[in-house]
C-alpha positions in Angstrom: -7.4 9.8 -1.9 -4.9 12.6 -0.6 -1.6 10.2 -1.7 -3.1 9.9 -5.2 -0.6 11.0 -8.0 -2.1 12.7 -11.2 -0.2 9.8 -12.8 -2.4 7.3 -11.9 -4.6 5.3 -14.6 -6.8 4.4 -12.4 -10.8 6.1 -13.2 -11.6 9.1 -10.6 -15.1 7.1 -10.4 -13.1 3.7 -8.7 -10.5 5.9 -6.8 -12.8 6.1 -3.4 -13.8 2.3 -3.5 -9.7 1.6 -4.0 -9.0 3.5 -0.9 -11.5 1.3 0.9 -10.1 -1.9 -0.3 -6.5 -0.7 1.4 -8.4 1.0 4.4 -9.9 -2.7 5.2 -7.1 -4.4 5.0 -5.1 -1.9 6.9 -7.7 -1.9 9.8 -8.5 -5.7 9.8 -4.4 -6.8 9.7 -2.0 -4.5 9.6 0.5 -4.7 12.3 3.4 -2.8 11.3 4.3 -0.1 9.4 8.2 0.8 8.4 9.9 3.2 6.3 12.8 1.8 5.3 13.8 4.8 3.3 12.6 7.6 1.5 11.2 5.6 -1.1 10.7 2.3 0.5 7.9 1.3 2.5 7.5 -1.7 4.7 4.0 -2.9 5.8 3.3 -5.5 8.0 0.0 -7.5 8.3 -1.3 -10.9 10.1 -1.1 -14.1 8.2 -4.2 -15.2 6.5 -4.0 -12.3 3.9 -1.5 -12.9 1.5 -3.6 -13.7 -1.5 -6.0 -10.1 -0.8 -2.4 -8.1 -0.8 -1.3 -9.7 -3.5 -4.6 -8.9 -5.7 -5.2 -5.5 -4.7 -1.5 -4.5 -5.0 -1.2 -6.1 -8.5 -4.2 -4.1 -9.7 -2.5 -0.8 -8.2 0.4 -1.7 -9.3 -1.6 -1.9 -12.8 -2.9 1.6 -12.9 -0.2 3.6 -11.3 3.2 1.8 -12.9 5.7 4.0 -11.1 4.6 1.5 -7.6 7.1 -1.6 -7.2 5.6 -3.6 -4.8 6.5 -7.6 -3.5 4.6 -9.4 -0.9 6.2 -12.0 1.0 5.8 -13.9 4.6 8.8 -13.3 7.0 8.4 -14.4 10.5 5.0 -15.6 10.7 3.7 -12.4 9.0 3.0 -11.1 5.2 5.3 -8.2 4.7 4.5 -5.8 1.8 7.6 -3.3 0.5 6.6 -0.9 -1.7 9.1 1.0 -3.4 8.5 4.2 -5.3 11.3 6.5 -7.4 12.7 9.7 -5.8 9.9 12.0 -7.7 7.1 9.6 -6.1 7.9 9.7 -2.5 5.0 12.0 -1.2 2.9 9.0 -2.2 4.5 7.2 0.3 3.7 9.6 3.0 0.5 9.0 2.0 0.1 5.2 2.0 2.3 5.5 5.3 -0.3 8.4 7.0 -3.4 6.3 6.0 -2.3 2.9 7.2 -1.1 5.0 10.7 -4.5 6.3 10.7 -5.9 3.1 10.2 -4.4 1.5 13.5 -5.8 4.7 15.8 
């Protein structure tokens, strides 16, 4: 997990099994991704996954507390912004690289 931050709470031993949890749900629903600003990132995904998104990004949010994230539907679709302070944006570029990846 490239985009990790040392700040994150998270055990090194769960890390690659995390990453697969965002991986799967990027490749089975994601159809967007936006960055809105530097540290703003918008993510798009087909309906039928709210309740997933909302589980795995309330435990990330739980180990790395620097993450502000709010899912919502808009337009038929669950949207996912995450927003990160000014210090945190490479993680961004991360989470925005890997979703990317995940659609090729």
């Amino acid at each position: 997990m490239a985009w990790v931050p040392s700040a994150c709470a998270l055990p090194s031993a769960e890390r690659p099994a995390r990453l697969a949890e965002f991986e799967a749900v990027f490749a089975e629903a994601l159809t967007g991704v936006e960055r809105r600003e530097p540290g703003w990132l918008r993510l798009r995904f087909r309906d039928g996954v709210e309740a997933r998104l909302r589980d795995l990004t309330a435990r990330e949010a739980a180990c790395c507390g620097f993450f502000d994230f709010t899912v919502h539907h808009a337009e038929g679709e669950v949207v996912v912004d995450v927003r990160v302070p000014a210090d945190k944006t490479v993680v961004l570029d991360g989470i925005a690289a890997q979703a990317a990846g995940a659609g090729s």
